[in-house]
NUVOSE-470082 format. One record per residue: residue number from 0; x, y, z of N, C-alpha, C, CB in turn. Coordinates in nm, 3 decimals, decimal comma. Glycine has a CB too. Layout:
N
node num = NUM n.xx = X n.yy = Y n.zz = Z ca.xx = X ca.yy = Y ca.zz = Z c.xx = X c.yy = Y c.zz = Z cb.xx = X cb.yy = Y cb.zz = Z $
...
END
This chain:
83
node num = 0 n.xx = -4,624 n.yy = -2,695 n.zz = 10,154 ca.xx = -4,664 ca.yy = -2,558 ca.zz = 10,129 c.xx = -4,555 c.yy = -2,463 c.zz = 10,180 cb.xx = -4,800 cb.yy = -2,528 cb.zz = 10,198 $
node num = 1 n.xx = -4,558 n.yy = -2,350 n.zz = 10,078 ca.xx = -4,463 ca.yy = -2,242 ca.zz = 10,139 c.xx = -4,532 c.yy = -2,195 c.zz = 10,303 cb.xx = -4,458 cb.yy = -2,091 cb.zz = 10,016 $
node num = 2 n.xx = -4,398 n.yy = -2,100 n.zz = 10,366 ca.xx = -4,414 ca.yy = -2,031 ca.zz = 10,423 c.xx = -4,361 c.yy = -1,914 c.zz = 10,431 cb.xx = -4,416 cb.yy = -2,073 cb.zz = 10,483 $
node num = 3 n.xx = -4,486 n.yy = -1,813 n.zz = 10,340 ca.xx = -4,492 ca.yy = -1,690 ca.zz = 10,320 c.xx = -4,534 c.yy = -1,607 c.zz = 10,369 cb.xx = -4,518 cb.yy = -1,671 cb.zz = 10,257 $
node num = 4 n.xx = -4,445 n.yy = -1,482 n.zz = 10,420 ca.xx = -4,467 ca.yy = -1,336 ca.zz = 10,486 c.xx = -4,433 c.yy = -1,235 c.zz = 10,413 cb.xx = -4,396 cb.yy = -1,312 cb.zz = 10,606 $
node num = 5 n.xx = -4,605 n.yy = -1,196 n.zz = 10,378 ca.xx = -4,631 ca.yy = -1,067 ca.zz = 10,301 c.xx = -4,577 c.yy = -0,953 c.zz = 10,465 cb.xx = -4,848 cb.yy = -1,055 cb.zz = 10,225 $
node num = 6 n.xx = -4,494 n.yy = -0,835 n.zz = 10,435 ca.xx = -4,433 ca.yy = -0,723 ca.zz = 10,491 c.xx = -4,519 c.yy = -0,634 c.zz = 10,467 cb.xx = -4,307 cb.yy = -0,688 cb.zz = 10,448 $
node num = 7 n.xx = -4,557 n.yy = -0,541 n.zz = 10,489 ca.xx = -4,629 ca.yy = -0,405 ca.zz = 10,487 c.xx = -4,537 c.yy = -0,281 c.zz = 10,564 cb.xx = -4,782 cb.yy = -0,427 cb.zz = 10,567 $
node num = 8 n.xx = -4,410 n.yy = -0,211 n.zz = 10,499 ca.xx = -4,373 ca.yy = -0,119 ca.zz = 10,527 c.xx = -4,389 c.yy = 0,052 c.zz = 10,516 cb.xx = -4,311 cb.yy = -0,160 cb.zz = 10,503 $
node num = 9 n.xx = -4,375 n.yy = 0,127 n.zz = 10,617 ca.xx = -4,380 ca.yy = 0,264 ca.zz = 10,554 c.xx = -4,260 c.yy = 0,314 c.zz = 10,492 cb.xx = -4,416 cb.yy = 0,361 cb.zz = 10,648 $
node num = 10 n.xx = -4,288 n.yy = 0,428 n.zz = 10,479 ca.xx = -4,132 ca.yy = 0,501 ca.zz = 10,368 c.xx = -4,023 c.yy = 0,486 c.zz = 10,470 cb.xx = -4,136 cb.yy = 0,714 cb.zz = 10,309 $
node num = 11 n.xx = -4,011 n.yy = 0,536 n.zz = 10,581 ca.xx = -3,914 ca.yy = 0,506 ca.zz = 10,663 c.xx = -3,865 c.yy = 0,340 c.zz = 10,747 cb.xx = -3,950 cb.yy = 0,602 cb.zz = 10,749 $
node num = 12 n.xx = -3,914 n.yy = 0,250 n.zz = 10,703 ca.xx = -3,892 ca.yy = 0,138 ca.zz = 10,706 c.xx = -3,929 c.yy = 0,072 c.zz = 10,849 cb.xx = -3,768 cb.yy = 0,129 cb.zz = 10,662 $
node num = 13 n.xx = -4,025 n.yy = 0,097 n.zz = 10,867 ca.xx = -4,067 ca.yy = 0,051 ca.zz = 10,989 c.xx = -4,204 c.yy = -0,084 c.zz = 10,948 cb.xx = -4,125 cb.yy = 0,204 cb.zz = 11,084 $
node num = 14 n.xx = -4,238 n.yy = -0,170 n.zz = 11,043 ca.xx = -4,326 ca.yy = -0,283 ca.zz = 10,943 c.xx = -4,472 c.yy = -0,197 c.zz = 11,027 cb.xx = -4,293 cb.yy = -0,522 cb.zz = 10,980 $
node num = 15 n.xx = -4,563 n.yy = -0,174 n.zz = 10,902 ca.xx = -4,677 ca.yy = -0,196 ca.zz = 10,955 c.xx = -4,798 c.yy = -0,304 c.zz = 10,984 cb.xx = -4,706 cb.yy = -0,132 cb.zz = 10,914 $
node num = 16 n.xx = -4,725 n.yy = -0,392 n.zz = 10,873 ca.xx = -4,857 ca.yy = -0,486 ca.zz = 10,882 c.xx = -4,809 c.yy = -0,626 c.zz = 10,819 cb.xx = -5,000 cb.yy = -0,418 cb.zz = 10,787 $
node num = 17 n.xx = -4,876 n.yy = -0,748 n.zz = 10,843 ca.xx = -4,807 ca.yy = -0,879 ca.zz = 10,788 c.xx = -4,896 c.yy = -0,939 c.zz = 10,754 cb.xx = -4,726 cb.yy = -0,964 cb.zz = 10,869 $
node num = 18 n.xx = -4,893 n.yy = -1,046 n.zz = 10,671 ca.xx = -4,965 ca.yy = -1,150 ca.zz = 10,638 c.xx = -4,907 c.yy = -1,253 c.zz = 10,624 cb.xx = -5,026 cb.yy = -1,136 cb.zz = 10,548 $
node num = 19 n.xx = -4,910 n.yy = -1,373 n.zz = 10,669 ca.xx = -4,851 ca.yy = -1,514 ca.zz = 10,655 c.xx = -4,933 c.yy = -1,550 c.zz = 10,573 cb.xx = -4,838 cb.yy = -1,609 cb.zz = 10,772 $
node num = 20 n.xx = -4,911 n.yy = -1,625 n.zz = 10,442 ca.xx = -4,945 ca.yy = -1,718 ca.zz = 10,349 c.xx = -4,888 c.yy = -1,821 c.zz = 10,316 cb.xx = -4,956 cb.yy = -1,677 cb.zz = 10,263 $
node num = 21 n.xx = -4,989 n.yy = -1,971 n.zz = 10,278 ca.xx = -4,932 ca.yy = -2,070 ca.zz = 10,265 c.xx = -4,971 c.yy = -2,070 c.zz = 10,088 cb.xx = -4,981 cb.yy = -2,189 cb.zz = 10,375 $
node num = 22 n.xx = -4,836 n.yy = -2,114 n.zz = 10,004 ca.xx = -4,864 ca.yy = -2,133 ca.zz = 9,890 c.xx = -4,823 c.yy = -2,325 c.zz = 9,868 cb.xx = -4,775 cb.yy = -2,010 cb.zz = 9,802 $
node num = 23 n.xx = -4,951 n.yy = -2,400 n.zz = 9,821 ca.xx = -4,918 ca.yy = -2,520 ca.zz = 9,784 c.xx = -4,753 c.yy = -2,537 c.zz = 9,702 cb.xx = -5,043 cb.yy = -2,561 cb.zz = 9,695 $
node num = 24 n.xx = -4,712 n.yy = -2,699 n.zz = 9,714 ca.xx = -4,605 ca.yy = -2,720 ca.zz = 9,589 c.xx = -4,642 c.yy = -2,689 c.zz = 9,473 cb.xx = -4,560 cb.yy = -2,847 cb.zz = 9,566 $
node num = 25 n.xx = -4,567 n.yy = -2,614 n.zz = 9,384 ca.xx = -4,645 ca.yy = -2,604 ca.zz = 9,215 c.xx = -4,785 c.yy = -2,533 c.zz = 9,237 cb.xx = -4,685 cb.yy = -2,786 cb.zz = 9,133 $
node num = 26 n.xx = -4,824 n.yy = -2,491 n.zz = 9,327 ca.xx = -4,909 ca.yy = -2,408 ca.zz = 9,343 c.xx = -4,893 c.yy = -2,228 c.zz = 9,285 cb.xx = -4,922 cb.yy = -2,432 cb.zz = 9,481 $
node num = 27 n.xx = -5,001 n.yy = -2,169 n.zz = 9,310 ca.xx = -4,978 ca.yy = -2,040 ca.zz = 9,306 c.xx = -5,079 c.yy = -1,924 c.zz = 9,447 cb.xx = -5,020 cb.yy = -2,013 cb.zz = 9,136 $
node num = 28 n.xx = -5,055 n.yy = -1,827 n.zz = 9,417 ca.xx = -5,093 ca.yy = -1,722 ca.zz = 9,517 c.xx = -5,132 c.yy = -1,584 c.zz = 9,434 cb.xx = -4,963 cb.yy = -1,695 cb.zz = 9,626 $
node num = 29 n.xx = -5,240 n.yy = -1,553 n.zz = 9,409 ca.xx = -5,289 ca.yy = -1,414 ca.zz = 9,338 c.xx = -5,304 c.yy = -1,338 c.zz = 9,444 cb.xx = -5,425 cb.yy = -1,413 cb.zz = 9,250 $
node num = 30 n.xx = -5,256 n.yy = -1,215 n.zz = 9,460 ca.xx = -5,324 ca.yy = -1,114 ca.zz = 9,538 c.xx = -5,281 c.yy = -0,965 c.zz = 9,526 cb.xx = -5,310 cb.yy = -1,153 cb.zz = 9,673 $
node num = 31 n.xx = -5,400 n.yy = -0,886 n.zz = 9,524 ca.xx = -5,374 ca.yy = -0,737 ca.zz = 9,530 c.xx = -5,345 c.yy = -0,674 c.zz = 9,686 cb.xx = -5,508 cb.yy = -0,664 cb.zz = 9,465 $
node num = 32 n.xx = -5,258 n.yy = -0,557 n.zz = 9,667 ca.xx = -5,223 ca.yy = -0,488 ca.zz = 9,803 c.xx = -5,409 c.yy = -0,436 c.zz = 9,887 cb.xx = -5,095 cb.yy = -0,313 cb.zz = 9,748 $
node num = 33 n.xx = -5,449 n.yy = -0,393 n.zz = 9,812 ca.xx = -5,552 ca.yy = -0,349 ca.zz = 9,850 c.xx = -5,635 c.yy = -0,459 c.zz = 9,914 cb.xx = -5,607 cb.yy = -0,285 cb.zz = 9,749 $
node num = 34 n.xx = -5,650 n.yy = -0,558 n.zz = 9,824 ca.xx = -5,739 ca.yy = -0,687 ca.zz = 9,958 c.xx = -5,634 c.yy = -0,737 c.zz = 10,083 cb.xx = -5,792 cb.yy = -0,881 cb.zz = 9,860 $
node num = 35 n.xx = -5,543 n.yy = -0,744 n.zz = 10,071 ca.xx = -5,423 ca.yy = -0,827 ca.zz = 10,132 c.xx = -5,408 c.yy = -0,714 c.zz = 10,267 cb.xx = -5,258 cb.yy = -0,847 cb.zz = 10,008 $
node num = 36 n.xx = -5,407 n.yy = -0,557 n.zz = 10,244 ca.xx = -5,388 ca.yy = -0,494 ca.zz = 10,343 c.xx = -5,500 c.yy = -0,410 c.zz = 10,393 cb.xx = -5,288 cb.yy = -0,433 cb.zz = 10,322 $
node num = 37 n.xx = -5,565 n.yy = -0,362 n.zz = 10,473 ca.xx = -5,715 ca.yy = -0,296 ca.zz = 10,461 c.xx = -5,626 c.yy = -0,155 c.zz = 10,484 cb.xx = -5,867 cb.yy = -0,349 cb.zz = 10,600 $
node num = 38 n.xx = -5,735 n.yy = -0,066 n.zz = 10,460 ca.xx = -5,711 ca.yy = 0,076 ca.zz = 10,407 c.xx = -5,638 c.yy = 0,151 c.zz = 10,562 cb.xx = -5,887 cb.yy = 0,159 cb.zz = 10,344 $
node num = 39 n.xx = -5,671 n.yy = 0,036 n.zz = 10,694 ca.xx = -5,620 ca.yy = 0,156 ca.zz = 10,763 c.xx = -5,438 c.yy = 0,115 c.zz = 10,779 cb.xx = -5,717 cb.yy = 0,178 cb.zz = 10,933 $
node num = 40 n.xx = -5,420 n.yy = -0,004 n.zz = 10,749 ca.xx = -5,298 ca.yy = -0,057 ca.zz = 10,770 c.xx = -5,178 c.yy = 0,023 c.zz = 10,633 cb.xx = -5,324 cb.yy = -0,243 cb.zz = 10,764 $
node num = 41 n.xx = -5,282 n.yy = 0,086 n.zz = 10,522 ca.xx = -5,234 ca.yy = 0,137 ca.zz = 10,411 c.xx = -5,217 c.yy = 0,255 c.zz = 10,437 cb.xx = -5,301 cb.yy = 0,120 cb.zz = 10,306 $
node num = 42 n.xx = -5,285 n.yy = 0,332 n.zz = 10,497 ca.xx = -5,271 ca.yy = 0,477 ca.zz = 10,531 c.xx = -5,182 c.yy = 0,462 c.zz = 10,639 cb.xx = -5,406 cb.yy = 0,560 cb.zz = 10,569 $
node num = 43 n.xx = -5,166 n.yy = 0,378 n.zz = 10,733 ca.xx = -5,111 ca.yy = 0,412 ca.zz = 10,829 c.xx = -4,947 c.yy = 0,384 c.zz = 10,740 cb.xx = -5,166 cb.yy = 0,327 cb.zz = 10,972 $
node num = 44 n.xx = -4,874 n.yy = 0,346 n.zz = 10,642 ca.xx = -4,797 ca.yy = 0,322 ca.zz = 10,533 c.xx = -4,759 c.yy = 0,405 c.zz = 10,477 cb.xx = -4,835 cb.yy = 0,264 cb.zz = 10,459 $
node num = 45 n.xx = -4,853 n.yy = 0,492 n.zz = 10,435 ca.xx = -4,856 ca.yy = 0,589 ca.zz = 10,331 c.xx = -4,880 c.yy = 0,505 c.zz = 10,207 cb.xx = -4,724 cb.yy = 0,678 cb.zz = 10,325 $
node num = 46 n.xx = -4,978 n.yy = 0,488 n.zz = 10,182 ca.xx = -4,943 ca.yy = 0,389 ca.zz = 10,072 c.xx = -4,933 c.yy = 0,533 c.zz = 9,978 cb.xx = -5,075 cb.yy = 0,243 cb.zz = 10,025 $
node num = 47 n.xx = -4,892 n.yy = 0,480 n.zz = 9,846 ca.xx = -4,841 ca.yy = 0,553 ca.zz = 9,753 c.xx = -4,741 c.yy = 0,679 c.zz = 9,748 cb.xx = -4,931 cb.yy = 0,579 cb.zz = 9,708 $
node num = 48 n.xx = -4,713 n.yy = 0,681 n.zz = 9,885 ca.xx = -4,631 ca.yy = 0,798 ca.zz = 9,893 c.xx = -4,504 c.yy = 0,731 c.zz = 10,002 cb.xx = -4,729 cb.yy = 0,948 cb.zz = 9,959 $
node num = 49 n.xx = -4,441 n.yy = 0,610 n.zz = 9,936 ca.xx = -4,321 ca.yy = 0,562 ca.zz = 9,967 c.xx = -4,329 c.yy = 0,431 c.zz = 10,086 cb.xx = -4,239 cb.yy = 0,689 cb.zz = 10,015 $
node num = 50 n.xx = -4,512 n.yy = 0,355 n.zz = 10,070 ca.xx = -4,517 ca.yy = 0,262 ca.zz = 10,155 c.xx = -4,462 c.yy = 0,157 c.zz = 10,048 cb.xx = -4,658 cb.yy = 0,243 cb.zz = 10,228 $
node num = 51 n.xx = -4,443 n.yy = -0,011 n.zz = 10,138 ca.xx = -4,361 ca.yy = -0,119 ca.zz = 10,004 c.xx = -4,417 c.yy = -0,217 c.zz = 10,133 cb.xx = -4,127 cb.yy = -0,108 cb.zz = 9,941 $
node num = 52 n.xx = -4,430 n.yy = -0,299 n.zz = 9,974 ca.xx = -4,420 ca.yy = -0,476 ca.zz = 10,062 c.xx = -4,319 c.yy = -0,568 c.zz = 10,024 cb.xx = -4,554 cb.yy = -0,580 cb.zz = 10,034 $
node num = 53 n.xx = -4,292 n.yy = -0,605 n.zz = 10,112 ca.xx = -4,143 ca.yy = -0,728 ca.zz = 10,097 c.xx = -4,226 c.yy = -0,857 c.zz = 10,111 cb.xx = -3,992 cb.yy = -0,723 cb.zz = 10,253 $
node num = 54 n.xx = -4,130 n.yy = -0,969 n.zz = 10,024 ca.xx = -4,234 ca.yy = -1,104 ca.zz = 10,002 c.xx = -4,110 c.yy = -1,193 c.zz = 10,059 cb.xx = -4,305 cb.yy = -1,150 cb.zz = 9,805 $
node num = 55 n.xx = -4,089 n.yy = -1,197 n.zz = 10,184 ca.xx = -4,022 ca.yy = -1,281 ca.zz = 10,226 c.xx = -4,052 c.yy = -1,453 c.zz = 10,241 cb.xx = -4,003 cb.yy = -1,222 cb.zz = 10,324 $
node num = 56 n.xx = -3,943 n.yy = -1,542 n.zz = 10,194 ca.xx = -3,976 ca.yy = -1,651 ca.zz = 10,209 c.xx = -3,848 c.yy = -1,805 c.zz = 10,228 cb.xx = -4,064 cb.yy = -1,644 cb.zz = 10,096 $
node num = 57 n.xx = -3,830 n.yy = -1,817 n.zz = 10,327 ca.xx = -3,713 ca.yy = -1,921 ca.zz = 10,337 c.xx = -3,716 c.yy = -2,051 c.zz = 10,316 cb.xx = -3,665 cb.yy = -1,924 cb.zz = 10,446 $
node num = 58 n.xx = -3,882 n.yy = -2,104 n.zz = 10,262 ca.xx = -3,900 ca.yy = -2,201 ca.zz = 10,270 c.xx = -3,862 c.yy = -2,294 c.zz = 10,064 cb.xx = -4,053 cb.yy = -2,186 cb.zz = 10,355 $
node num = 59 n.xx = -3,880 n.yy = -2,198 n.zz = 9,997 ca.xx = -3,900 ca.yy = -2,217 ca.zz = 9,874 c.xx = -3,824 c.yy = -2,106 c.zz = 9,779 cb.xx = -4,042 cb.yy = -2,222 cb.zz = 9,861 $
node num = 60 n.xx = -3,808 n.yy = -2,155 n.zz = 9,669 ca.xx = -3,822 ca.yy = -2,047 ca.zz = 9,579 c.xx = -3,929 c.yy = -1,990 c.zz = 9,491 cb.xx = -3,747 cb.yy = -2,065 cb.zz = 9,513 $
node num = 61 n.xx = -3,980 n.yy = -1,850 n.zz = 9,482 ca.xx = -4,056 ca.yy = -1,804 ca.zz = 9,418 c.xx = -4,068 c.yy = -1,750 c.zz = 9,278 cb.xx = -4,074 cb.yy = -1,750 cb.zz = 9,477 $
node num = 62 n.xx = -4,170 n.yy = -1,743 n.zz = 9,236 ca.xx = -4,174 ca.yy = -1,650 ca.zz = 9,100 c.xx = -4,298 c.yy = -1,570 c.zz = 9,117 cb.xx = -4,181 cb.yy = -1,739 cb.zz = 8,949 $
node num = 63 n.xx = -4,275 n.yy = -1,451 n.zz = 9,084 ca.xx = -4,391 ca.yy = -1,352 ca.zz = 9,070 c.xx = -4,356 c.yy = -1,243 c.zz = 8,988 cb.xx = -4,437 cb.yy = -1,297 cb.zz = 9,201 $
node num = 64 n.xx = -4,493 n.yy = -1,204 n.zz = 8,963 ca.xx = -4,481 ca.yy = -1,073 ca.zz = 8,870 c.xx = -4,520 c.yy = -0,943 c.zz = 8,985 cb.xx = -4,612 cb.yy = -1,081 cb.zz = 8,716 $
node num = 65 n.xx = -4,489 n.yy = -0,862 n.zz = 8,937 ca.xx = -4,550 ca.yy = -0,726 ca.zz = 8,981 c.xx = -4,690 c.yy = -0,693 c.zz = 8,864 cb.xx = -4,408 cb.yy = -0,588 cb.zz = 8,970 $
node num = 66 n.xx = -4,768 n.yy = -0,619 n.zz = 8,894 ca.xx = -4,919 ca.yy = -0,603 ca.zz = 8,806 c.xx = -4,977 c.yy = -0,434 c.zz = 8,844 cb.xx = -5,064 cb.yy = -0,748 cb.zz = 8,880 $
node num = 67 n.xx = -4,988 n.yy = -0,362 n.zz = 8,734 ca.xx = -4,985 ca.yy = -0,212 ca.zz = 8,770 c.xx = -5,103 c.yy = -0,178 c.zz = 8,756 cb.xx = -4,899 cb.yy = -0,120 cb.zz = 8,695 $
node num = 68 n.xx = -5,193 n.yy = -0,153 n.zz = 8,771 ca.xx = -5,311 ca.yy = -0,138 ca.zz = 8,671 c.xx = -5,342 c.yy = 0,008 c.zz = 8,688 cb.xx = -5,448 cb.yy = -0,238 cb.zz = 8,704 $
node num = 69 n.xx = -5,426 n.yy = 0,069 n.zz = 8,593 ca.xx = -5,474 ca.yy = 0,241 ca.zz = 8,602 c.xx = -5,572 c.yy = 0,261 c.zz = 8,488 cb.xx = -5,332 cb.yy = 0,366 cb.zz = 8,577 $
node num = 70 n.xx = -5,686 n.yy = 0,204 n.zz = 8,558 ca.xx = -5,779 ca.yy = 0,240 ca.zz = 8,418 c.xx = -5,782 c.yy = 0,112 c.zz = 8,327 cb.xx = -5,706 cb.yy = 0,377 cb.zz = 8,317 $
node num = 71 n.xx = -5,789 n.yy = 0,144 n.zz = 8,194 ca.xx = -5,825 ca.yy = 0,033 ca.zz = 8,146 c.xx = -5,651 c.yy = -0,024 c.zz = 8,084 cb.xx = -5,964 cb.yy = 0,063 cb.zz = 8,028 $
node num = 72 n.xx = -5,584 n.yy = 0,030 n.zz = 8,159 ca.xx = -5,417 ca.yy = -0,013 ca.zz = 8,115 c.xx = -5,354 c.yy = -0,064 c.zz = 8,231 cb.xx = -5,314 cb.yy = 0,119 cb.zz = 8,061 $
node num = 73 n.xx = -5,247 n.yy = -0,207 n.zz = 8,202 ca.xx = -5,182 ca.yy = -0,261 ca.zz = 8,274 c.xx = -5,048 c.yy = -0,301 c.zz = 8,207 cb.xx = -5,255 cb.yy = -0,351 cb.zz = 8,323 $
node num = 74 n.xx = -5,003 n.yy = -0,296 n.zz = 8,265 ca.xx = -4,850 ca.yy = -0,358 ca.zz = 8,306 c.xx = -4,784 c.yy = -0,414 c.zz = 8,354 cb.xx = -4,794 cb.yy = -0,336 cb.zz = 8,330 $
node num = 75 n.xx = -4,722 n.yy = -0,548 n.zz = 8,307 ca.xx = -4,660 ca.yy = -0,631 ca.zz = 8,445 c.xx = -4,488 c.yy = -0,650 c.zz = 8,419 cb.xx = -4,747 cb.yy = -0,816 cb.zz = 8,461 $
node num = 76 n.xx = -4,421 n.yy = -0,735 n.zz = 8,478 ca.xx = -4,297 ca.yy = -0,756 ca.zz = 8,545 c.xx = -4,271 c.yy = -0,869 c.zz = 8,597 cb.xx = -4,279 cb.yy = -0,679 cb.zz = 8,634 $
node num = 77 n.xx = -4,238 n.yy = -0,944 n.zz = 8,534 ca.xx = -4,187 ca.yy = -1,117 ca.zz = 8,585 c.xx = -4,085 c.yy = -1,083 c.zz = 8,642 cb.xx = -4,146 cb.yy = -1,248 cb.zz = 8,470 $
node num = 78 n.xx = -4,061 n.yy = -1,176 n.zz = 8,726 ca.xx = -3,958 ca.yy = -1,156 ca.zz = 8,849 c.xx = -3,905 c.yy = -1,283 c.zz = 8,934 cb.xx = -4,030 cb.yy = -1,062 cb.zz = 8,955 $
node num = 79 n.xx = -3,780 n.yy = -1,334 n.zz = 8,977 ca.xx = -3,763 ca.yy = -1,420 ca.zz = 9,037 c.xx = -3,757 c.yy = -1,415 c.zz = 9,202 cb.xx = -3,671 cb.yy = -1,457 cb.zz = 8,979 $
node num = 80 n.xx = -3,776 n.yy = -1,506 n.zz = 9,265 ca.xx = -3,745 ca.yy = -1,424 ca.zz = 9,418 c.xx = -3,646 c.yy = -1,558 c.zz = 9,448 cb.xx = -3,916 cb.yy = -1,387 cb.zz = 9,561 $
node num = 81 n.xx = -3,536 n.yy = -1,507 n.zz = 9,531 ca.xx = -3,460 ca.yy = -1,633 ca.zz = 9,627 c.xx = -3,377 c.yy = -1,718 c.zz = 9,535 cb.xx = -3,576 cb.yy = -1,747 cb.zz = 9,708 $
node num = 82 n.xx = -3,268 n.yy = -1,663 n.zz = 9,470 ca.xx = -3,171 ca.yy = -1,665 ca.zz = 9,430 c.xx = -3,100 c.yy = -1,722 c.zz = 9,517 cb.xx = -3,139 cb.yy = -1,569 cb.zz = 9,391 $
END
């Protein structure tokens, strides 16, 4: 299994908040910011007004998308991590 650290930064780059996750081999990992971080670790962020999460991981290489949603419209973003 990976060993993954979800980051929780504010606009000025300071960490507010972490999550370690294990992702199986050939496995996967779904998750929204909103379950992953609770609202006070988000405000304390700013979320939407220049908070970010970094998906650090040394153990593996990743693939993920980004996922936008607003209403009944979404948008995503395939993406490689660890080049």
């Amino acid at each position: 299994a990976s060993r993954t650290s979800l980051i929780l930064y504010d606009a000025s780059g300071d960490e507010i908040d972490r999550r370690e996750v294990a992702i199986p081999c050939g496995g996967s990992l779904f998750w929204r910011y909103g379950e992953m971080f609770d609202k006070a670790a988000r405000t304390r962020a700013g979320a939407g007004d220049g908070g970010y999460v970094v998906v650090r991981d040394l153990t593996c290489r990743l693939f993920g998308y980004h996922g936008l949603l607003k209403g009944d419209s979404a948008f995503s973003l395939d993406h490689m991590f660890g080049f």
